[in-house]
N, C-alpha and C positions, 0 to 999 in steps of 0.2 A: 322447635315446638314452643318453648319461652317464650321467641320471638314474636310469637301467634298470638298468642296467648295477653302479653302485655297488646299489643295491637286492637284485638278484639277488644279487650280490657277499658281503651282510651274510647277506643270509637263507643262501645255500652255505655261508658260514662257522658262523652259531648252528646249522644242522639239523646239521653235522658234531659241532661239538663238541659238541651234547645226544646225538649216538646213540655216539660215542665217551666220553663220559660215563657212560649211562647199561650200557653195559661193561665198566668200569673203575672201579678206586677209586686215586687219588693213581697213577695213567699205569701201575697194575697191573690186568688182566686179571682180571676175574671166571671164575673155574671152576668154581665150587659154592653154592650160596645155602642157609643151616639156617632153616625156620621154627621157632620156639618157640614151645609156649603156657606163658605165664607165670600164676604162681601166688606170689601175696604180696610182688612183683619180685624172683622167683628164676626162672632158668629150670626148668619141670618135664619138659616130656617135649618130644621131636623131635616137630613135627606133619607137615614136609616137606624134604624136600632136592630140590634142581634143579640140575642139573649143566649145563654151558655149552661146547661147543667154542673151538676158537682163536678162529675168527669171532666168537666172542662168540652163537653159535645155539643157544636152548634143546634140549638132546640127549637128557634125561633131566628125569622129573619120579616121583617119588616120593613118595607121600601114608600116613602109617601111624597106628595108630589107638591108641585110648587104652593098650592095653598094652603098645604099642610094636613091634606085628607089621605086616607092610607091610600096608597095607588096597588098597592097586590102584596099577599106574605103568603110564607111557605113556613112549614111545621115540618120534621124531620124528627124520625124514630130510628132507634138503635136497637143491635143485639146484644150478646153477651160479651160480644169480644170488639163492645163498641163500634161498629161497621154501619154505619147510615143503611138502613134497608126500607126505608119508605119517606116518602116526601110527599108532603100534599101543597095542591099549591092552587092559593083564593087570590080572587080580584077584589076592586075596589072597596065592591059592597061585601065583601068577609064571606061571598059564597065561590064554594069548591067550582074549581077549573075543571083539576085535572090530580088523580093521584099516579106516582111514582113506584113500583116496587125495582126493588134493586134486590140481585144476587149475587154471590160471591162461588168463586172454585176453592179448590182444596185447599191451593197454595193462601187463598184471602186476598186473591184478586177480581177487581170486579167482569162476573159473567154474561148480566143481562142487566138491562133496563127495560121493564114492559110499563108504558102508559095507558091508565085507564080513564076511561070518560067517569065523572059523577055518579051514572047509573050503573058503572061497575063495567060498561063493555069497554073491552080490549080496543086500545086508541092507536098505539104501536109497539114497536120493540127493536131495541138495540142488542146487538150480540158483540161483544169484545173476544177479540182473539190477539193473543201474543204473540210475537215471534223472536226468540231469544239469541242474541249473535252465539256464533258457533265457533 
């Protein structure tokens, strides 16, 4: 039982500190991420910016193209238990594609993806099913 116990123990302490890690730099809060494409190791042109809430939850994704005009972003909302459950996602000109809703099962694995047109009709839908080794 001990032996469990310190186990769980280490692994509760690495998974904290890799995802407090991996939203922070030197015990500051990541807000904004710049992708470059580099050119003769200089930076040449912005390729993306992602923006981050307090939680450290992707909120913003911004993709723009060789001239440096947005080429398409996506906007993503959260629940309580932090789980991405909606995505919206615009072209060039900042107007809506296509929205995202995503759900989750008991365990808070993801159930569904249904995509919606702009005018709200049903685009498609993904259904996720697990199957767990035995």
């Amino acid at each position: 039982m001990k032996k469990t116990t310190i186990l769980l123990t280490i692994f509760a302490v690495f998974f904290a500190a890799n995802t407090f890690a991996a939203k922070t730099i030197d015990g500051k809060k990541i807000t904004e991420v710049k992708e470059w494409v580099m050119k003769n190791g200089k930076k040449d042109r912005l390729d993306k910016v992602t923006k981050y809430d307090a939680k450290g939850n992707k909120v913003e994704e911004v993709e723009y193209n060789k001239t440096g005009d947005q080429q398409k972003r996506v906007t993503f909302k959260y629940n309580d238990k932090d789980k991405c459950i909606e995505e919206s996602h615009f072209n060039e000109n900042n107007k809506l594609e296509k929205t995202i809703k995503i759900e989750y099962n008991s365990n808070g694995k993801k159930s569904s993806e249904k995509s919606y047109f702009p005018n709200g009709k049903l685009k498609g839908e993904h259904v996720f099913e697990y199957e767990l080794e035995k």
